[in-house]
LOSELO-390604 format. One record per residue (C-alpha): residue number from 1; residue in three letters; chain; x, y, z. Coordinates in steps of 0.5 Angstrom, whole numbers, plus 2048, in hexadecimal, padded with zeros to 3 digits. Example, Ala and Ser with C-alpha at 12.3 -4.5 7.8 and 13.67 -1.06 7.14 Angstrom:
2
   n res chain   X   Y   Z
   1 ALA     A 819 7F7 810
   2 SER     A 81B 7FE 80E
//
This chain:
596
   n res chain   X   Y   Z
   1 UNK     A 7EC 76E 795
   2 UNK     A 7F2 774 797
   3 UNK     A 7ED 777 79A
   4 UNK     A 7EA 771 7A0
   5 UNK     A 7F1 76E 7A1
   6 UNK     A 7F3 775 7A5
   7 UNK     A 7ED 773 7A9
   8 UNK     A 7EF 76C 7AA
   9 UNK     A 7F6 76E 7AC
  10 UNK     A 7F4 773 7B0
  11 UNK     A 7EF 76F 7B4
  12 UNK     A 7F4 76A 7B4
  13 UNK     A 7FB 76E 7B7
  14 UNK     A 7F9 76F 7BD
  15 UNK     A 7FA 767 7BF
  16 UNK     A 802 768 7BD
  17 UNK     A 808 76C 7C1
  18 UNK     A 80E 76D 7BC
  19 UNK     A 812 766 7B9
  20 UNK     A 819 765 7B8
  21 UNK     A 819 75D 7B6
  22 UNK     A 81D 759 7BC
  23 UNK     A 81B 753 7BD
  24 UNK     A 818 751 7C4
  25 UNK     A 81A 756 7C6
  26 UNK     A 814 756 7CB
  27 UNK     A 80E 751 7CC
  28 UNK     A 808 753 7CC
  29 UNK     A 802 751 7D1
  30 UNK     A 7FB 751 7CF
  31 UNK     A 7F4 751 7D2
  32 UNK     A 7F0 74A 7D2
  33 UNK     A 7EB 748 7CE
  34 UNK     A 7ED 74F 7C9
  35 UNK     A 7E9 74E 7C2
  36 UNK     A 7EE 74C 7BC
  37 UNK     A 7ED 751 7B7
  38 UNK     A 7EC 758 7BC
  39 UNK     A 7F0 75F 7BF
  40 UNK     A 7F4 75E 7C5
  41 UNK     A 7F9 762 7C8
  42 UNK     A 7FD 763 7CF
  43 UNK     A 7FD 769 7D3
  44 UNK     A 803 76C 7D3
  45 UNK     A 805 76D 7DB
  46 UNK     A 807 773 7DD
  47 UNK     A 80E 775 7DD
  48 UNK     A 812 779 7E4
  49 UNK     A 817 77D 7E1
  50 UNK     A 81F 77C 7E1
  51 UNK     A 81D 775 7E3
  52 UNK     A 81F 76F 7DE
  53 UNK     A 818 76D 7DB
  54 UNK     A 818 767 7D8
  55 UNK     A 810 764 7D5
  56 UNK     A 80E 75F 7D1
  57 UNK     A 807 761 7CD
  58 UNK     A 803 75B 7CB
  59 UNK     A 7FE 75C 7C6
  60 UNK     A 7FA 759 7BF
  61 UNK     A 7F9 75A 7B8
  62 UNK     A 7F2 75A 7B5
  63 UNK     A 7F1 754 7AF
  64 UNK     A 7ED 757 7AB
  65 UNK     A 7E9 75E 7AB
  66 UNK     A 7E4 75B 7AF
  67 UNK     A 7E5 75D 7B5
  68 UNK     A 7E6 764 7B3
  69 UNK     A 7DF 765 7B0
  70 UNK     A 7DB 762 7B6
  71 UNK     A 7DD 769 7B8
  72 UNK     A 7DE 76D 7B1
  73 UNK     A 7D9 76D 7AC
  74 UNK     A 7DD 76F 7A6
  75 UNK     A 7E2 76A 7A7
  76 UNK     A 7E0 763 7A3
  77 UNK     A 7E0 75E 7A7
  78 UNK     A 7E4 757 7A4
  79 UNK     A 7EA 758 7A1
  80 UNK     A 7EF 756 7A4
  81 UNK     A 7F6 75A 7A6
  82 UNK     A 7FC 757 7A3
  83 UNK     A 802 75A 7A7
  84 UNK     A 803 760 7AC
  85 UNK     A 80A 764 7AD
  86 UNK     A 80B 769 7B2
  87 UNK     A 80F 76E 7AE
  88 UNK     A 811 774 7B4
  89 UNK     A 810 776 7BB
  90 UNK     A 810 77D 7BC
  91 UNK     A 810 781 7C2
  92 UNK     A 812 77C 7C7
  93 UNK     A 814 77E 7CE
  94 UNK     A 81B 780 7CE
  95 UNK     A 81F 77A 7D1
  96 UNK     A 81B 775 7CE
  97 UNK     A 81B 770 7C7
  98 UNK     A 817 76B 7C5
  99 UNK     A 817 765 7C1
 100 UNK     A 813 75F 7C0
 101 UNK     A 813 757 7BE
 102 UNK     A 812 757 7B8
 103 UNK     A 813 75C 7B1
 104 UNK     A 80E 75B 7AE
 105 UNK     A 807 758 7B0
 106 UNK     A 804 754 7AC
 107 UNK     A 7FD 753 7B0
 108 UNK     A 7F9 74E 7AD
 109 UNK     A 7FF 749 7AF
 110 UNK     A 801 74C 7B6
 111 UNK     A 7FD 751 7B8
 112 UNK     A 801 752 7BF
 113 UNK     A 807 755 7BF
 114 UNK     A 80A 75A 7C6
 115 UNK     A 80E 761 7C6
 116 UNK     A 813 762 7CB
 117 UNK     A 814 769 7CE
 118 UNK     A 81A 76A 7D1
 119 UNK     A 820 76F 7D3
 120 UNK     A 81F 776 7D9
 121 UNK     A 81B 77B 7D7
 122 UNK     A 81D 782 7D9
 123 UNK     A 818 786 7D8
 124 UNK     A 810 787 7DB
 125 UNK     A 809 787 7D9
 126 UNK     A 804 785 7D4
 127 UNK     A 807 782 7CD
 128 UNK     A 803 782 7C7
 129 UNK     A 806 77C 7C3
 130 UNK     A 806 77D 7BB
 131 UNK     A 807 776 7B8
 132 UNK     A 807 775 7B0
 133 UNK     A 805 76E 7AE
 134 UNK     A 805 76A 7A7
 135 UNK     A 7FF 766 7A6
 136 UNK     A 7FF 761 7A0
 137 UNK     A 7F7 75E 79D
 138 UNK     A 7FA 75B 797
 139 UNK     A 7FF 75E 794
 140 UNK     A 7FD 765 795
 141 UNK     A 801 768 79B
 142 UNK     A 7FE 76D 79F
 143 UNK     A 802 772 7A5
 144 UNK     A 7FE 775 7AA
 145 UNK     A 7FF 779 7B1
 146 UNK     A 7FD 779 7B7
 147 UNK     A 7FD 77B 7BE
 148 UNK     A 7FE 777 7C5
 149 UNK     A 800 77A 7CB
 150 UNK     A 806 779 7D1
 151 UNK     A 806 77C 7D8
 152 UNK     A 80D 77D 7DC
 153 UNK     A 80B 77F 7E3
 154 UNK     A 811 783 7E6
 155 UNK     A 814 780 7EC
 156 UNK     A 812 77F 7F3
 157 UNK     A 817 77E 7F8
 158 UNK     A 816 77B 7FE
 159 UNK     A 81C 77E 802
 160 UNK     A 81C 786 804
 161 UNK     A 822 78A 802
 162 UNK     A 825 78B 808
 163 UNK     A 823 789 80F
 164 UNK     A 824 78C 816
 165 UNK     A 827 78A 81D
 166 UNK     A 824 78D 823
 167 UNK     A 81F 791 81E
 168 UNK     A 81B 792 825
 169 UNK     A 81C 794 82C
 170 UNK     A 81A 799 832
 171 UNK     A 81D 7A0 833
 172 UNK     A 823 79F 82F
 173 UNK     A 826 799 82B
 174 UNK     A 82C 798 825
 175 UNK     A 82A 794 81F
 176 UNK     A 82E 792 81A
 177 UNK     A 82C 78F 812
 178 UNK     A 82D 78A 80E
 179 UNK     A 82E 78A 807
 180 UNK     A 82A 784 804
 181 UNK     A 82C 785 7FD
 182 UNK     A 833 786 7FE
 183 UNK     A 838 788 7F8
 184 UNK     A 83D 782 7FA
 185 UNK     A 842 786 7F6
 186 UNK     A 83E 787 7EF
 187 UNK     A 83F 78D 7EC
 188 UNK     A 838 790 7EA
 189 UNK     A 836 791 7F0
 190 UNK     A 833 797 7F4
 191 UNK     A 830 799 7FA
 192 UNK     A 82C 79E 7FE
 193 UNK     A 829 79F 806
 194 UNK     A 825 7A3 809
 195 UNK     A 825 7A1 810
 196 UNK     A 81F 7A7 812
 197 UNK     A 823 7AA 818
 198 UNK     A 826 7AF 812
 199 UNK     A 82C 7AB 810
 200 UNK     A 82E 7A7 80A
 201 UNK     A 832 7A3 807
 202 UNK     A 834 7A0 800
 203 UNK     A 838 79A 804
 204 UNK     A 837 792 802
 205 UNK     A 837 791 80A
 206 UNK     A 836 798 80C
 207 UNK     A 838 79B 813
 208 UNK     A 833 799 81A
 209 UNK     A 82E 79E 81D
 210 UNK     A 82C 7A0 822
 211 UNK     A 825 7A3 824
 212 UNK     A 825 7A7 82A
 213 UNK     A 81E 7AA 82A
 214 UNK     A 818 7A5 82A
 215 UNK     A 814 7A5 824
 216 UNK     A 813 7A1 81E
 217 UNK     A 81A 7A3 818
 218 UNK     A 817 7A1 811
 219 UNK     A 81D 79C 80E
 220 UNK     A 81E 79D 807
 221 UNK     A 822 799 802
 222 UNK     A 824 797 7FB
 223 UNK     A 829 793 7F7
 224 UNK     A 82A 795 7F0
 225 UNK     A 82D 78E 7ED
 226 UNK     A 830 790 7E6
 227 UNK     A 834 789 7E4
 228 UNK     A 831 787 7DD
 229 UNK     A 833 78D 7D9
 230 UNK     A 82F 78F 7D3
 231 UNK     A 82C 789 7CE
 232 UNK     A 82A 789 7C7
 233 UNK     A 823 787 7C8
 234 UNK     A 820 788 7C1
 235 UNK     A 820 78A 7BA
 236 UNK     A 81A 78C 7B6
 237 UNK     A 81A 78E 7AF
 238 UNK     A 815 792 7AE
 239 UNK     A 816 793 7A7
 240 UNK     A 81A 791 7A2
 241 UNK     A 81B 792 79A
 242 UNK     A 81B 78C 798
 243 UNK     A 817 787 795
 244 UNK     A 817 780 792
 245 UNK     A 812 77F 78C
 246 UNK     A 80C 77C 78C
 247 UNK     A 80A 775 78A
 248 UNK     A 803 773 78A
 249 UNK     A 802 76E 78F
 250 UNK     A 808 76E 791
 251 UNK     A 80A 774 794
 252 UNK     A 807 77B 796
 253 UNK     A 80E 77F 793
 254 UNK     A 810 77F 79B
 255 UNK     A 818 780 79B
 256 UNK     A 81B 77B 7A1
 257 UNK     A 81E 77F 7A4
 258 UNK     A 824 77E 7A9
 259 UNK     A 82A 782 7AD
 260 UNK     A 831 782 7AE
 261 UNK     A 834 787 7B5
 262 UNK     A 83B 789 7B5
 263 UNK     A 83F 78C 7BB
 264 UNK     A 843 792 7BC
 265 UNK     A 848 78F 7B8
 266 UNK     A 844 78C 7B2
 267 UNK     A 844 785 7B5
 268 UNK     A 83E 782 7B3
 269 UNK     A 83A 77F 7BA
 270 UNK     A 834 77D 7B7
 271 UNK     A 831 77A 7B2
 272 UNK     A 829 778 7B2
 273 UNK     A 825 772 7AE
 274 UNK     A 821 776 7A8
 275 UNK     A 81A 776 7A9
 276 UNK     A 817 773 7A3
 277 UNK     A 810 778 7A0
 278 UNK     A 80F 77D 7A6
 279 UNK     A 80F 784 7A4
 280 UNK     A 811 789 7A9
 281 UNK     A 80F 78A 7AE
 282 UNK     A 814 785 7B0
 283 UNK     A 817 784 7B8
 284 UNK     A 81E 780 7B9
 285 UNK     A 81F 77E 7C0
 286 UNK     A 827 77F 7C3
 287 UNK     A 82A 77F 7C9
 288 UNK     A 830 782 7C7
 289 UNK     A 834 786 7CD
 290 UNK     A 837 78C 7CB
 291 UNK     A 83D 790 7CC
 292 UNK     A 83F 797 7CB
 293 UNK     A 83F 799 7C4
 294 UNK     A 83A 79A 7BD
 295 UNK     A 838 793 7BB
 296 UNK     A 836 792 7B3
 297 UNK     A 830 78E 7B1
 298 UNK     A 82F 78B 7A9
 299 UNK     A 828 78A 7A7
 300 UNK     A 828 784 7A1
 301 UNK     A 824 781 79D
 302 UNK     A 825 779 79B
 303 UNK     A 825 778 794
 304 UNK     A 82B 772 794
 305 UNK     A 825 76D 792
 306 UNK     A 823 771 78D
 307 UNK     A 82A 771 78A
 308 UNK     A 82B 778 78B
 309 UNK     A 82F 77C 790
 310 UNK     A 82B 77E 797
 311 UNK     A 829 785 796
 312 UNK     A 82C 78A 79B
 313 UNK     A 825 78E 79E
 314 UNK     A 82A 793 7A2
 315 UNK     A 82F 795 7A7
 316 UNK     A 82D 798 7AE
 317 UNK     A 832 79A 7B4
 318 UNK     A 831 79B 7BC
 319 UNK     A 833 79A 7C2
 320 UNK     A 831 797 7C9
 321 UNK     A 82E 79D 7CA
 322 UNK     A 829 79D 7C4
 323 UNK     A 822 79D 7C4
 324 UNK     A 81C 79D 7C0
 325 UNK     A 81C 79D 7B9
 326 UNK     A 822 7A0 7B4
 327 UNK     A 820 7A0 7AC
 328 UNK     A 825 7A0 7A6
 329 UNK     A 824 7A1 7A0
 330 UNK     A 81D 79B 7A0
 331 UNK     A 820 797 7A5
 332 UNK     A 81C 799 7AD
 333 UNK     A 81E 795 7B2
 334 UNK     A 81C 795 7B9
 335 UNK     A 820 793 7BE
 336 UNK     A 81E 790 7C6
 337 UNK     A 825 791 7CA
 338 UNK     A 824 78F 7D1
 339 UNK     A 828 791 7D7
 340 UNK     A 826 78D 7DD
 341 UNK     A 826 790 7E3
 342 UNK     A 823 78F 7EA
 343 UNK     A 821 792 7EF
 344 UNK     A 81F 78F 7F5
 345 UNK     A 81C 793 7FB
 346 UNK     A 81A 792 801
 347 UNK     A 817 795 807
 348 UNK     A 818 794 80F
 349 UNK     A 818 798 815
 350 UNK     A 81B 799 81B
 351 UNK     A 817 79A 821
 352 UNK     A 818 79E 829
 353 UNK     A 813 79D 82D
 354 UNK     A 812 7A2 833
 355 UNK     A 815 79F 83A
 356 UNK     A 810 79D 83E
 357 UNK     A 810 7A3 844
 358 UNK     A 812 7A0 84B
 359 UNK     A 80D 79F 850
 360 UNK     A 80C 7A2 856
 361 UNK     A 80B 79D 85C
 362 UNK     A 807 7A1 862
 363 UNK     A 806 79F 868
 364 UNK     A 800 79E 86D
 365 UNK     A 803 79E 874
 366 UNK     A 80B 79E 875
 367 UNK     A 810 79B 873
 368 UNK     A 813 798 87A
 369 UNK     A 80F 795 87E
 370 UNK     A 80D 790 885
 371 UNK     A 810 78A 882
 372 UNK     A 809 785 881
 373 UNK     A 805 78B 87E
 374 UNK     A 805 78D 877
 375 UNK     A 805 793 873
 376 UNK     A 802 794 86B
 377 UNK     A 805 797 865
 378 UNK     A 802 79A 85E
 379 UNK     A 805 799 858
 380 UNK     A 803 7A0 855
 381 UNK     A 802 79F 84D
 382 UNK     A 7FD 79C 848
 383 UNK     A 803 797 845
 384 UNK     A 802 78F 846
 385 UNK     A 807 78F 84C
 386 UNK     A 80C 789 84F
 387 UNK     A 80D 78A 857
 388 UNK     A 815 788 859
 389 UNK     A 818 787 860
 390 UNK     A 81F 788 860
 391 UNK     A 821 784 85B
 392 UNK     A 81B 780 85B
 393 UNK     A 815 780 856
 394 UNK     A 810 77F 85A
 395 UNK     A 80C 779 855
 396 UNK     A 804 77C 854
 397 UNK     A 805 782 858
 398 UNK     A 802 788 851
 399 UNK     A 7FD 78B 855
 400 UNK     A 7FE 792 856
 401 UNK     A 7FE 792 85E
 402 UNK     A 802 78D 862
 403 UNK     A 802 78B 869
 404 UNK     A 809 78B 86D
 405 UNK     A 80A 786 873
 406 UNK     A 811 785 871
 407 UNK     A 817 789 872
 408 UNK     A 81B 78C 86B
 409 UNK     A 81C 791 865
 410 UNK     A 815 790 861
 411 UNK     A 815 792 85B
 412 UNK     A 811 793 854
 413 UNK     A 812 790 84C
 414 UNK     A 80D 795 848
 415 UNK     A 80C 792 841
 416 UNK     A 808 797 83D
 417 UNK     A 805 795 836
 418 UNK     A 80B 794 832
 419 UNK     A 80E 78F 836
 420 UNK     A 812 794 839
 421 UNK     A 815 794 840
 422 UNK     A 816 799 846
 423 UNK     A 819 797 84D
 424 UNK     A 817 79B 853
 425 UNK     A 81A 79F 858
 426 UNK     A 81B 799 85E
 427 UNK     A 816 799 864
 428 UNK     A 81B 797 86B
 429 UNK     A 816 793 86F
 430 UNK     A 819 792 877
 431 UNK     A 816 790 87E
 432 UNK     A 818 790 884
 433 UNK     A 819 78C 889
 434 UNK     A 814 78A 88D
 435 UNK     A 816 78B 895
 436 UNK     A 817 785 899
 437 UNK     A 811 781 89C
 438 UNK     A 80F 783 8A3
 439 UNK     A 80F 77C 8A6
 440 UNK     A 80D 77C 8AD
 441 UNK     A 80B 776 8B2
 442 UNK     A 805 775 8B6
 443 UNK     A 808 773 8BE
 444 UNK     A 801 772 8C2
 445 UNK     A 7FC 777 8BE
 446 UNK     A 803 77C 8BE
 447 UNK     A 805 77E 8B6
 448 UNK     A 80B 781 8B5
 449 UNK     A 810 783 8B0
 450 UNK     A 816 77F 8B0
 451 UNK     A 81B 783 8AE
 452 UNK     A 81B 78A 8AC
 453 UNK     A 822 78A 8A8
 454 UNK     A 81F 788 8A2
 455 UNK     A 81A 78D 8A1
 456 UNK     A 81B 793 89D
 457 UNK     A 81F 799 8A0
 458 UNK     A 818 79E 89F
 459 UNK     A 812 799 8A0
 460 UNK     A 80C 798 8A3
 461 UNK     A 807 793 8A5
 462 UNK     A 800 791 8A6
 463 UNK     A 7FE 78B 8A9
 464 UNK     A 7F6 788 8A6
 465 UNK     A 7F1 784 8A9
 466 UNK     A 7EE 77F 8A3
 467 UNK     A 7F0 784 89F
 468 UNK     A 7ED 78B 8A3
 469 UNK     A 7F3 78F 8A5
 470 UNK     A 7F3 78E 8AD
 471 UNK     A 7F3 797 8AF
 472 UNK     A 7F9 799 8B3
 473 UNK     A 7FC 792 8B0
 474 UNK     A 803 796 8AD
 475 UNK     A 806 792 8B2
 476 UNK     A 80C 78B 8B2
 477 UNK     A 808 789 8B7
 478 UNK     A 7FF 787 8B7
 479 UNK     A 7FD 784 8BC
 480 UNK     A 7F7 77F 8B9
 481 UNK     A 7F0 77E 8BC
 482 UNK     A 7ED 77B 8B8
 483 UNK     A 7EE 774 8B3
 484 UNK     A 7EF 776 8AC
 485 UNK     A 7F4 778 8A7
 486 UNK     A 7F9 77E 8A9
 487 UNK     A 7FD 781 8A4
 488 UNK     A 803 785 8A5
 489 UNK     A 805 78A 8A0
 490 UNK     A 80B 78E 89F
 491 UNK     A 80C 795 89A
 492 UNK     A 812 796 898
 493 UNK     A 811 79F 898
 494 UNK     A 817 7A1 892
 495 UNK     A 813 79B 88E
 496 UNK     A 80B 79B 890
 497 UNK     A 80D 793 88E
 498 UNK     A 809 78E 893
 499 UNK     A 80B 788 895
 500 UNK     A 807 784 89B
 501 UNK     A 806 77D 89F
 502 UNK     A 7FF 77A 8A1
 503 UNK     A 7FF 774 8A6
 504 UNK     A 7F8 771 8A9
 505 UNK     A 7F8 772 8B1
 506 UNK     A 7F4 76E 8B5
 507 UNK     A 7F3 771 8BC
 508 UNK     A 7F6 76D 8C2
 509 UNK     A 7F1 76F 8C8
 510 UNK     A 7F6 76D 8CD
 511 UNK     A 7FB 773 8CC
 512 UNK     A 7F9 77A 8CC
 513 UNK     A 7FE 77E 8C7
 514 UNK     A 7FE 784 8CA
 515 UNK     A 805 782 8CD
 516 UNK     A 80B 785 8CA
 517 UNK     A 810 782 8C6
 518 UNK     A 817 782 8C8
 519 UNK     A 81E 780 8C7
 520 UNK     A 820 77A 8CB
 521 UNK     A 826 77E 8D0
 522 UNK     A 81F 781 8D2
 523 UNK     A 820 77A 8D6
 524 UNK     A 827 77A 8D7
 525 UNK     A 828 774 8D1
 526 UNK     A 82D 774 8CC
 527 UNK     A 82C 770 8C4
 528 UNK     A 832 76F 8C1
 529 UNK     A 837 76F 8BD
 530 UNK     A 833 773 8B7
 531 UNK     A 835 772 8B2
 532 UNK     A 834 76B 8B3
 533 UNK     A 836 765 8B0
 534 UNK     A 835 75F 8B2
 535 UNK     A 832 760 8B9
 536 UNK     A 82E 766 8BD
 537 UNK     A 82F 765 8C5
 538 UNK     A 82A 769 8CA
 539 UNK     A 82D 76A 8D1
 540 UNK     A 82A 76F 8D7
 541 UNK     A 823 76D 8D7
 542 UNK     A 822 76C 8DE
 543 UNK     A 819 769 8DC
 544 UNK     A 816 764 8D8
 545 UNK     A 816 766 8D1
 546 UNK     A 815 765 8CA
 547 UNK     A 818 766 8C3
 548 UNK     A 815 767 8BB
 549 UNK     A 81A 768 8B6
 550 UNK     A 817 76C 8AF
 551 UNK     A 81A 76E 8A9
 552 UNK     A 81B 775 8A7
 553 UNK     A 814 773 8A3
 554 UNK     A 810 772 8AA
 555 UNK     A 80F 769 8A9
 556 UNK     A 811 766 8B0
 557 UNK     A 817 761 8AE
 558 UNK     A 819 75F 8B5
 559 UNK     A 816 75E 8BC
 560 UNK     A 816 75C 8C3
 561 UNK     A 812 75D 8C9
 562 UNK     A 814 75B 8D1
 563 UNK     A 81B 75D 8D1
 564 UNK     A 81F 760 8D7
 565 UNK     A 826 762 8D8
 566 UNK     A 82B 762 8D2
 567 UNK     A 829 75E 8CC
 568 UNK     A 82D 75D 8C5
 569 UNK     A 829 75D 8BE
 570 UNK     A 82B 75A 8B8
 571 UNK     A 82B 75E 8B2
 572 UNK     A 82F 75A 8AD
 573 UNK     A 828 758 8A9
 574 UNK     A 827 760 8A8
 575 UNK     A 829 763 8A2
 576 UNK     A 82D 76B 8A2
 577 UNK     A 829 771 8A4
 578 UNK     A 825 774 8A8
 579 UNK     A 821 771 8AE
 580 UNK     A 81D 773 8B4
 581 UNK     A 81D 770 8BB
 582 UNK     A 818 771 8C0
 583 UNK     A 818 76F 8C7
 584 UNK     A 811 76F 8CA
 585 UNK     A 812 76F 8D2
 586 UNK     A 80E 772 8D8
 587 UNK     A 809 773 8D3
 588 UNK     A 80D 778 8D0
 589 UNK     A 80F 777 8C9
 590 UNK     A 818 779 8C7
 591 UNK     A 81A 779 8C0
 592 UNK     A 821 77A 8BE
 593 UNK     A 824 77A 8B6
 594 UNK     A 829 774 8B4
 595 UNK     A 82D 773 8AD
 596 UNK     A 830 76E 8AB
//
């Protein structure tokens, strides 16, 4: 039979974590339609370290041996399993403890019970879990271990160590850094920059830089968080001398071992409960903060329920410090002294990009021109482009070439691929004026230009006959031969700018304009005043004549045939300007020019 229960048992153990008896502690939540007399155990979920742990783990415990034979054959099935006691956990994760509902369970009553997993693990990895269990099947009491395993994870952050403001720009920019795991005046707290530019800095808020030179400069920064000190995180004995005695059935001989840990001034700190029947190796978990100094730890065995005294297993001394194992004298133990340190690094990067090229803006034609024409402008580069007039963004307008209409500084926005930007030398565009037009007036098939003032100081003109220059028509004066429409142009010499002036002439048979024009003292007759305001008066004409009033753009405003002798016009219906009057007499035709 001492052979088949260390089968049972071990099969059994891994249903178990460690047990304390506190009861409930935690509740426990099992699946529906779970069979009454079967194995089940919970999950352990995953830990984060340095981050509070806290899991209730649910499981049953078989009735009989039954469920542990349907998958070992040397295990009789059918008898039944009177108690069950987990006796220690050892090689927990740093930080966590355990208890469960019940001390001891007794599964053909209650075979449900929870185990609560509690504290912050400190440490991570992959833990491999010793657990002693005590079984009990009539009277025979039987201890077992077993192993379960425990994964703590390192944590993630979902925030860097530090962020940038301004971390890009074009040609040159000035980027400062934010700590984001700032010490907020607690010691422990170190800091290193490299900001790729060939400087550095240890500073929790370090200094501004400033990057001249396009590129991409590597940040690199680490914080070292040094706050928790040094803890006592384990305690081994891996041997030891002393033993119980034997008792068949009873007990294996086992000693129940136990410590006490004194400080630097003999002060005992901490005393552990005595782990009944378990022969090293033996861990003690702690979470004892250590100072400066050498600590000393006893190693008992508890004999008081025997009626003896406890038997000293001996005497170790060590520091924070401390690794490893130390032996004196049959006494090793090996200790686990953890030094919690952080180190949180990140990475960024400051980036300068090229400054786009400023473009060159060509130009097919010039740029002063005859107002009315237009000349055209070249944007000489492969960038995306925006064209400007002045101070006006000229919406839609990114081709390459720009037709120009308009007077103004034209010029260009270049954007090169980074998003950077390059204004270019301004383009001035101007026009000249265009010369007054020609206008002339039609006095019985005569065309003649009212007033020559008006026209440039260099000029020329061209008379044409719907729209054929008239030969030798470089005159102010054409005599029309046919009806159709005359046009008058005038080109200013400095400027080559053009303007003219076209009307349609119907030709009047009754009169040959082969007779000159003259101005009216030619018959003896007087106009005036000029300048006129409200009234003209025309005196001296000694014949029946006739009069046509135009204004400086040839239309007749005012008429009147028949008149003899002196006659007075009413002007007060016109507007200011220039006028022209012709006086028709004898066949002859008499202009003279009028402001008013």
């Amino acid at each position: 039979m001492r052979k088949l229960y260390p089968l049972i048992f071990s099969f059994l153990a891994f249903l178990m974590i460690q047990i304390d008896a506190k009861a409930q502690i935690c509740t426990y939540e099992l699946p529906l339609g779970l069979a009454t007399d079967t194995i089940y155990l919970d999950s352990i979920p995953v830990g984060i370290k340095n981050t509070y742990y806290e899991q209730a783990i649910s499981f049953r415990l078989p009735k009989t041996t039954d469920p542990v034979a349907a998958t070992n054959p040397d295990i009789p099935p059918g008898i039944p399993i009177d108690e069950l006691e987990v006796l220690s956990l050892n090689n927990l994760p740093v930080g966590l403890n355990w208890e469960t509902d019940q001390a001891t369970y007794f599964p053909n009553t209650n075979p449900d019970g929870c185990m609560l997993l509690t504290g912050t693990p400190l440490v991570t990895g992959t833990f491999t879990i010793d657990v002693t269990v005590e079984a009990t099947i009539a009277i025979i009491k039987q201890t077992t271990s077993f192993q379960i395993y425990m994964t703590i994870e390192p944590p993630v952050s979902n925030t860097e160590g530090f962020s940038i403001v301004n971390a890009t720009a074009c040609g040159e920019l000035e980027a400062s850094f934010v700590n984001q795991v700032p010490s907020t005046g607690q010691e422990g707290y170190s800091y290193s920059w490299d900001f790729g530019n060939g400087l550095n800095s240890t500073d929790e808020n370090p200094p501004s830089q400033v990057y001249t030179e396009a590129g991409v400069y590597p940040i690199q920064y680490e914080a070292i968080i040094d706050t928790v000190g040094y803890i006592l995180a384990q305690v081994t004995v891996q041997s030891a001398s002393c033993d119980d005695l034997a008792i068949p059935f009873i007990t294996d001989g086992s000693p129940e071992l136990y410590i006490n840990i004194l400080n630097q001034n003999g002060t005992t700190i901490y005393t552990s409960d005595f782990q009944e029947d378990v022969a090293p190796p033996l861990a003690f978990n702690l979470d004892i903060l250590m100072d400066e100094g050498n600590y000393t730890i006893e190693v008992f065995d508890e004999d008081s329920g025997l009626g003896f005294a406890d038997d000293e297993c001996g005497v170790i001394n060590f520091n924070r410090e401390t690794s490893g194992s130390i032996t004196n004298g049959d006494l090793t133990l090996e200790f686990l002294i953890l030094h919690p340190v952080d180190t949180i690094q990140s990475t960024d990067s400051v980036v300068v990009y090229p400054n786009a090229i400023p473009s060159e803006i060509l130009v097919d034609g010039e740029t002063t021109f005859c107002a009315g024409d237009s000349t055209i402008l070249f944007a000489n580069t492969n960038d995306q482009i925006q064209w400007y007039r002045d101070s006006l963004k000229l919406e839609g307008v990114t081709s390459n070439d720009l037709l120009v209409t308009e007077t103004g500084n034209y010029w260009i926005e270049s954007i090169n691929e980074n998003g950077c930007v390059a204004i270019s030398e301004a383009v001035a565009i101007s026009w000249i004026d265009l010369p007054q037009a020609p206008v002339f007036i039609n006095t019985n098939n005569q065309l003649d230009l009212i007033d020559t003032v008006v026209l440039p100081e260099n000029y020329s003109l061209q008379w044409y006959f719907d729209n054929t220059p008239l030969e030798e028509g470089i005159t102010s004066s054409w005599c029309a031969q046919e009806s159709g429409e005359y046009t008058l142009e005038v080109i200013d010499l400095e400027t080559t700018c053009t303007s003219s002036f076209s009307i349609n002439i119907a030709i009047n048979p009754a009169f040959d304009c082969t007779l000159s024009t003259s101005h009216i003292s030619a018959i003896n007759g007087k106009i005036f005043p000029n300048p006129f305001r409200n009234e003209l008066t025309i005196e001296g004409i000694s014949t029946n004549y006739q009069y046509q009033l135009f204004d400086v753009n040839g239309r007749l405003v005012q008429s009147q045939e028949n008149i003899k002798g002196t006659t007075a016009i009413s002007t007060t219906h016109l507007n200011k300007g220039i006028y022209f009057i012709k006086i028709i007499a004898d066949g002859n035709n008499y202009i003279e020019k009028l402001i008013k």
